[in-house]
C-alpha positions, 0 to 999 in steps of 0.5 A: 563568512559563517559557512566559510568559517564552518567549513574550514572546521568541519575539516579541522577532525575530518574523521570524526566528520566523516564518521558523523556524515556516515551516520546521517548517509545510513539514516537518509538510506534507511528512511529512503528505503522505509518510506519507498517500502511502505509507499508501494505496499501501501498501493499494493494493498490498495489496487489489491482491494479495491478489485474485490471491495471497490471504495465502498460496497452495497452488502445485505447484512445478512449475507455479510453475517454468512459470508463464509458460506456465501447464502445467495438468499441474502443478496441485494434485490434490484442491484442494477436500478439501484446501481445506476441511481448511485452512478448519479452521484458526484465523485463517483467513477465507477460502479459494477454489480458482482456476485460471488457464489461457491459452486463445484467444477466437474472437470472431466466426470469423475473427478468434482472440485469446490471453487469460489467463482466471482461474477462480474461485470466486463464493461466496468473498471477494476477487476476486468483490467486487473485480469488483462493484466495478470494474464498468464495463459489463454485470453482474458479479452473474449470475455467480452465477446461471447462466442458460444451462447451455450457454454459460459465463459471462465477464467481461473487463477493460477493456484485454482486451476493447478488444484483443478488438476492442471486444467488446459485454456479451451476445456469445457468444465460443468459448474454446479451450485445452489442457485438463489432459490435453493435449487441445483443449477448446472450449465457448461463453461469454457476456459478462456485464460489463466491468470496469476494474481499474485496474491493467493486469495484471488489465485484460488477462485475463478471470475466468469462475466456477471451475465452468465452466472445470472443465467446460471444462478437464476439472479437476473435482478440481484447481485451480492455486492454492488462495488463502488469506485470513488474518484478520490479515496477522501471523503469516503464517510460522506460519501457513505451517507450519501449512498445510504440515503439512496438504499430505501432498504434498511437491510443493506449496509455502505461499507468503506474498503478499510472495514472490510475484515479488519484490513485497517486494522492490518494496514495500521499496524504495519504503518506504526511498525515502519514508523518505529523503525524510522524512529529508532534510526532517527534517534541513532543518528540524533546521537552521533550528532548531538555527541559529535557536537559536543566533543566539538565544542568541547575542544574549542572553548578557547576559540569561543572566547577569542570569537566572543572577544573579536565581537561575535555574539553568543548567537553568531556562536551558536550559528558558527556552529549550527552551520557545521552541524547542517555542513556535516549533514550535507556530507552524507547527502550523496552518499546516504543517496546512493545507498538509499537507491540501492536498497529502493532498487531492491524492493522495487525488482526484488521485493519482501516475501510476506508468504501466503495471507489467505484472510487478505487479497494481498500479494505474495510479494510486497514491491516499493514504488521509489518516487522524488518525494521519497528521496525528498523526505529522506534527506529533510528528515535525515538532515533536520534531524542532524540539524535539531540534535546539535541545537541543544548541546550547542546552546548549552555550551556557549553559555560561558563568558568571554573571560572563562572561555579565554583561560581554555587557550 
């Protein structure tokens, strides 16, 4: 009877509960297109780091002190016995050594260019599927089938391989650098494929198999990084402890994905961001209701006094009320709905342009990921919120007795 009762009068100043329902529909959009942003930014960043950092990562401290020039003298010694030791432990999917090195690329003998190149191994997860996947030219699987025991093998980003000079898949490049003991190290590499990552921190460096920049660099028992890959992101901390209590060398450092040059700190600040802007408009939409409500109730004074003299009491009052308030709610459910897929179908086709973050292995463009609990958050939040900011004007205003109330007829 309530909910027949609050229907019949949201109807009694349909504009108004049109314009109110309109309000609630531009929350529910906007918190819809918010949470499908950052839920798809969140992992973007994610897969994004977890390529170079894994969950966590073994490092030397000294190296993680010259990371910028990349000392190879401060690696981590007997990184294969000590990466199988940590594969033991539970809760770990994955673990792969990698050596990260800046060599010069000779192209054609002339002409000499400074690259970042990443060693890795192709028989574990992470990097070796992203690769396949942003695969632009060329063919990123012959890295695991070496053809030419003479040459290594390389792939290259985008960006890195149009400042090379617009090098061709198959073209033979000379790798030069410094190997681990301080001498110059040289050996041919073929181009297998070009690839677009779509974040220009890893578009800029090249990725050849772990095997033969040990070759190369004379590192067989040594890596930079040892990458760890946790079946859960929880519990990273206990996880930690776990892995240091396994590094007998007190010159290494567990690092989680999150330390790793303040990207936390990044991330953190995006999500207050998001989380303000839902605030405003939440509280926007809080207004519009709580004003509506009390025109409402303003203009029906005389009707509170004749339902209390029928025999309601204040709290069927106040739920009469409450009903229309969540009935004007579901108004700019649908609608609200339509809207929020709208926006959400733009972030996940189009996408933000973010420009280039060069600190960061982040894309270029930030993509949403539309899921049901977005939508599902969307419109609790956008009709609680409704729902509680006509609570308080509502309970307010039905104060007044029966007899006051009667003389408003």
């Amino acid at each position: 009877m309530i909910f027949r009762l609050a229907w019949r009068n949201v109807w009694r100043n349909g504009r108004r509960s049109l314009l109110t329902g309109a309000t609630v529909a531009c929350s529910i959009a906007f918190i819809m297109g918010a949470l499908c942003f950052l839920n798809g930014f969140s992992k973007a960043i994610e897969e994004d780091l977890l390529i170079k950092s894994g969950h966590l990562r073994v490092i030397n401290k000294k190296y993680l002190k010259k990371q910028r020039v990349l000392s190879l003298r401060s690696a981590v010694v007997g990184a294969p016995a000590l990466a199988g030791k940590i594969r033991e432990l539970p809760n770990i999917r994955d673990v792969r050594e990698q050596i990260v090195f800046g060599a010069t690329i000779d192209t054609d003998g002339e002409h000499q260019y400074p690259l970042i190149i990443t060693g890795f191994d192709v028989q574990r997860a992470g990097l070796y599927e992203r690769l396949k996947q942003c695969l632009y030219k060329g063919e990123v699987a012959s890295l695991a089938n070496p053809r030419d025991k003479k040459a290594g093998r390389i792939v290259l980003g985008r960006d890195a391989a149009q400042r090379l000079g617009n090098v061709k898949v198959g073209q033979l490049l000379v790798i030069l650098a410094t190997g681990r003991h301080g001498s110059l190290c040289a050996r041919d590499f073929i181009l297998t494929a070009i690839v677009d990552m779509e974040a220009p921190n890893l578009d800029l460096m090249g990725y050849a198999p772990l095997s033969d920049v040990r070759w190369l660099l004379d590192m067989n028992n040594t890596a930079t990084d040892i990458i760890i890959y946790a079946n859960s992101a929880k519990g990273l901390r206990t996880l930690a402890k776990q892995v240091r209590s396994i590094c007998k060398d007190q010159s290494l450092v567990v690092q989680p994905w999150y330390d790793v040059g303040g990207v936390g700190a990044f991330i953190n600040s995006h999500y207050r961001l998001g989380g303000l802007v839902a605030l405003l408009i939440l509280f926007v939409a809080a207004v519009c209701v709580s004003n509506t409500m009390i025109m409402t109730i303003l203009e029906r004074r005389g009707e509170m006094g004749l339902l209390a003299a029928l025999g309601f009491d204040r709290w069927q009052v106040v739920a009469l009320f409450q009903a229309e308030s969540f009935l004007i709610a579901l108004i700019g459910v649908l609608p609200g709905t339509l809207i929020g897929l709208a926006v959400c179908y733009y972030f996940e086709t189009v996408g933000i342009y973010w420009g280039n973050f060069t600190a960061f292995p982040l894309r270029s463009v930030a993509y949403g990921k539309l899921e049901f609990s977005v939508w599902l958050w969307a419109v609790a939040v956008g009709c609680g919120t409704a729902v509680a900011a006509g609570f308080w004007p509502i309970l307010q205003k039905t104060k007044l007795k029966p007899s006051e109330a009667l003389r408003c007829v």
